[in-house]
N, C-alpha and C positions, 0 to 999 in steps of 0.2 A: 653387793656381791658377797657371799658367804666368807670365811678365813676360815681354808683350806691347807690341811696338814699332809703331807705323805709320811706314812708310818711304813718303813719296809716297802715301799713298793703300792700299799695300799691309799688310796685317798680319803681324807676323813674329813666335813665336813663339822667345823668345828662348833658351830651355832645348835648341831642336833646331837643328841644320842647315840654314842654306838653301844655295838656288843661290849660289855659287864664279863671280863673273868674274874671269879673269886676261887682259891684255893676247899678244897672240899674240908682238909682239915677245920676252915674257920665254920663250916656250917653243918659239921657232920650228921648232927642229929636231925635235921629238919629236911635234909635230902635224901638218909635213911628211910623218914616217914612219906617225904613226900613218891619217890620209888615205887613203897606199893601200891600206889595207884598208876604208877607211871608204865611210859612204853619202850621194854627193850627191846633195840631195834637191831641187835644181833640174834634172839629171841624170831623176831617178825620174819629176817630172812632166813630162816632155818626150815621155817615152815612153810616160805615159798619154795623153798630149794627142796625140800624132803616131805611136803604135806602134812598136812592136819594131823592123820594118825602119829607122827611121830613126832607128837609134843612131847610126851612123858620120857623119851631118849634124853632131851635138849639138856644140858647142863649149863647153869651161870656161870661165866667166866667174868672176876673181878674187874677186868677192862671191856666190857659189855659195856655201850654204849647206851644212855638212857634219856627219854628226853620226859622231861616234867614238867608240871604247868597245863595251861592251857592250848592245844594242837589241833587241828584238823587236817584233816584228808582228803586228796583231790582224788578225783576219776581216775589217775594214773594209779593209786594209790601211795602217793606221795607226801610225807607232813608237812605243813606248815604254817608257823607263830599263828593262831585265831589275834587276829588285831582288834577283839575286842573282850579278849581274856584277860584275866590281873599279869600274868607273866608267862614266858615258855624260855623254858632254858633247857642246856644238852648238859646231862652231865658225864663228866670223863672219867677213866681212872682217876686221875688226881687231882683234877678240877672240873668248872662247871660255868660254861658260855651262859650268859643271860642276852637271848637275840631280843625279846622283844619285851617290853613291862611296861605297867602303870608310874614306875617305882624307880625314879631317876636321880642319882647323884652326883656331885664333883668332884672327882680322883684327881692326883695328885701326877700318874705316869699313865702312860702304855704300858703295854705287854712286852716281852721280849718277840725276840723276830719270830717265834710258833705261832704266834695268834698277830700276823700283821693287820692292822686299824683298830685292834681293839684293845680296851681300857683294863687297867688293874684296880678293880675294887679291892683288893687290899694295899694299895698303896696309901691311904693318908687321902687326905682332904686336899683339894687343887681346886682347876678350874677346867679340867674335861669331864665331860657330859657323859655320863655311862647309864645302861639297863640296869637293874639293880636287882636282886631277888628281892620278896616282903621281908618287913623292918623284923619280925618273929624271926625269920632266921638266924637272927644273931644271936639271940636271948640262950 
């Protein structure tokens, strides 16, 4: 049988991976780049809410939700993690969920109670299992 954490309410199996938050400060440049190819998804509903023509109105707002990596899309038009992409993470204002990656390390904490089940990559080195962004990002 697994050994099983409750974080906030959430249950974590302890033997797999979870969600990976790291602070955007630690990886600003590489979430920067990776961005432009990424998908804002406050962007996406703008243009279901107001249509296609009025892309060129849309303005970025800094807390514009963004998800990078690798994604797809269902029928619903719905994204989500390609389970066989290097990584797909959301990034937030301030930081950046890592749901799903090749790229798994050992953290040291959880998150505080915003993000219940899931791991602080910027905590230090432990023995919880987290998503990771690529090792490039740190550099």
């Amino acid at each position: 049988m697994s050994n099983m954490k409750n974080h906030y309410g959430k249950w974590v199996d302890l033997e797999k991976p979870t969600t990976g938050v790291v602070s955007n400060n630690t990886i600003v440049q590489a979430i920067s780049d990776e961005m432009y190819n990424g998908i804002n998804l406050s962007y996406e509903e703008y243009l279901q809410e107001n249509g296609e023509d009025s892309a060129e109105d849309y303005e970025d707002l800094p807390s514009d939700d963004w998800l990078i990596g690798d994604w797809l899309k269902d029928e619903n038009g719905q994204y989500y993690p390609d389970p066989n992409g290097e990584y797909s993470a959301i990034v937030r204002e301030c930081e950046t969920q890592v749901v799903l990656s090749k790229y798994v390390r050992k953290v040291k904490a959880f998150c505080s109670p915003c993000f219940p089940g899931q791991a602080d990559l910027d905590s230090g080195e432990g023995g919880y299992l987290a998503y990771d962004v690529p090792p490039e990002f740190y550099d």
